[in-house]
C-alpha positions as CSV (number, residue, x, y, z in Angstrom):
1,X,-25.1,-100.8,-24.7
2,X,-25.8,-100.7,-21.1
3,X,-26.3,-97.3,-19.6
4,X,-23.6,-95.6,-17.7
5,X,-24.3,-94.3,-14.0
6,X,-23.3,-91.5,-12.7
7,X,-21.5,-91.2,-9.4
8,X,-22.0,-87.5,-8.0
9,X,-19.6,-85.3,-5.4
10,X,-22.5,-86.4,-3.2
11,X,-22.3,-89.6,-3.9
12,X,-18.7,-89.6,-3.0
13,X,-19.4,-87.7,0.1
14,X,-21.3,-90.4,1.8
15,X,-19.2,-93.4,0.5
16,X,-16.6,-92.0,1.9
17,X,-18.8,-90.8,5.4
18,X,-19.5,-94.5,5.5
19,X,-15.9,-96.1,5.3
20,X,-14.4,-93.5,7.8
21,X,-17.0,-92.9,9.9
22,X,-16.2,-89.6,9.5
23,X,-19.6,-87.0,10.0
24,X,-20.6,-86.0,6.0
25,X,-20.2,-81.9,6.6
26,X,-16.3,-83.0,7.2
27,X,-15.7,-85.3,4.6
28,X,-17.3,-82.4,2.6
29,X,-14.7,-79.8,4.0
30,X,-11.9,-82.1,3.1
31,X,-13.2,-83.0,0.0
32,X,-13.9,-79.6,-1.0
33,X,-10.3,-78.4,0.6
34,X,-8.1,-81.0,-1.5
35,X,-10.1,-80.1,-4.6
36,X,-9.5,-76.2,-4.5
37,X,-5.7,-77.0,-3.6
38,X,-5.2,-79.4,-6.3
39,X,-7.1,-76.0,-8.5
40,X,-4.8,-73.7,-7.1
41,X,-2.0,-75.4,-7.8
42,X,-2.6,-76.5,-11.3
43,X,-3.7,-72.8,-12.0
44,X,0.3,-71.6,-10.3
45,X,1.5,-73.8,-13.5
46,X,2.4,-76.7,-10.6
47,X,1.7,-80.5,-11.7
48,X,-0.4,-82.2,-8.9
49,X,0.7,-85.9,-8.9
50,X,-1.4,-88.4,-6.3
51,X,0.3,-91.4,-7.3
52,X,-1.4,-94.8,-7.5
53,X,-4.5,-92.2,-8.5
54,X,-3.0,-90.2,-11.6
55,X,-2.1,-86.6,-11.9
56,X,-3.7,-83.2,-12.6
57,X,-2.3,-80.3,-14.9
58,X,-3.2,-77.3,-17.1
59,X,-2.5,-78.1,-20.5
60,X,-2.7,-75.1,-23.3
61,X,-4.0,-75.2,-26.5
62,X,-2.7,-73.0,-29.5
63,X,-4.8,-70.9,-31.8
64,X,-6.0,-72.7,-34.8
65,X,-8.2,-72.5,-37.9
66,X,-12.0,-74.1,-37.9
67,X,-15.1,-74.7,-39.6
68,X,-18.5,-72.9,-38.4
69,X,-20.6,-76.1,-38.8
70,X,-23.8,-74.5,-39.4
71,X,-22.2,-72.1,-42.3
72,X,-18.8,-73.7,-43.5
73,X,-17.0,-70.2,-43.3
74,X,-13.4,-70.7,-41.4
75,X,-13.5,-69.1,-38.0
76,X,-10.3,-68.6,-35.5
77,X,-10.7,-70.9,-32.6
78,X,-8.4,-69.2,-29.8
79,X,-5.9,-70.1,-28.0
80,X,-7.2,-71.6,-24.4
81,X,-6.1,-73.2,-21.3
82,X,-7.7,-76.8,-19.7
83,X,-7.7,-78.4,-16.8
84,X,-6.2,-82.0,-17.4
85,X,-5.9,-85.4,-15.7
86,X,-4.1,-88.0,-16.6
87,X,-4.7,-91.6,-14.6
88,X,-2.2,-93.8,-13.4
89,X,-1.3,-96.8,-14.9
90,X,-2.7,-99.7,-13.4
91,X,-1.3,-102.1,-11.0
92,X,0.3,-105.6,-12.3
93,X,-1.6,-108.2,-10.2
């Protein structure tokens, strides 16, 4: 199986630096900007839809029995809240 790589906020930072010619400490701002919107949003209970890209929304989880794997004994796994995205379906060529 061939290894997966990794492609960091960084990463994404100067790709992006290099196709706009935009400097890197703006790319960063914006970058940083559209994340904390699409945060804020989600966290209002607003779905953030980029289409073409896919869309962002906090799904929740109800409360539910489990298993402590080192012991067996049933524990209460809480309800909890997550960040989700969903991507967009891909375009017909």
């Amino acid at each position: 199986m061939a290894k997966t790589t990794t492609f960091s906020k960084s990463d994404l930072i100067d790709a992006v630096a290099a196709k706009t010619g935009f400097a890197k400490t703006n790319v960063k701002d914006m970058l940083d900007a559209t994340l904390g919107e699409i945060t804020d949003q989600t966290a209002a209970g607003s779905k953030v839809t980029l289409i073409g890209f896919g869309s962002f929304e906090q799904r929740h989880k109800k409360a539910r029995m489990g298993r402590n794997p080192a012991t067996g004994a049933e524990v209460e796994i809480p309800a909890s809240t997550h960040l989700a995205f969903k991507p967009a379906k891909p375009k017909k060529s």
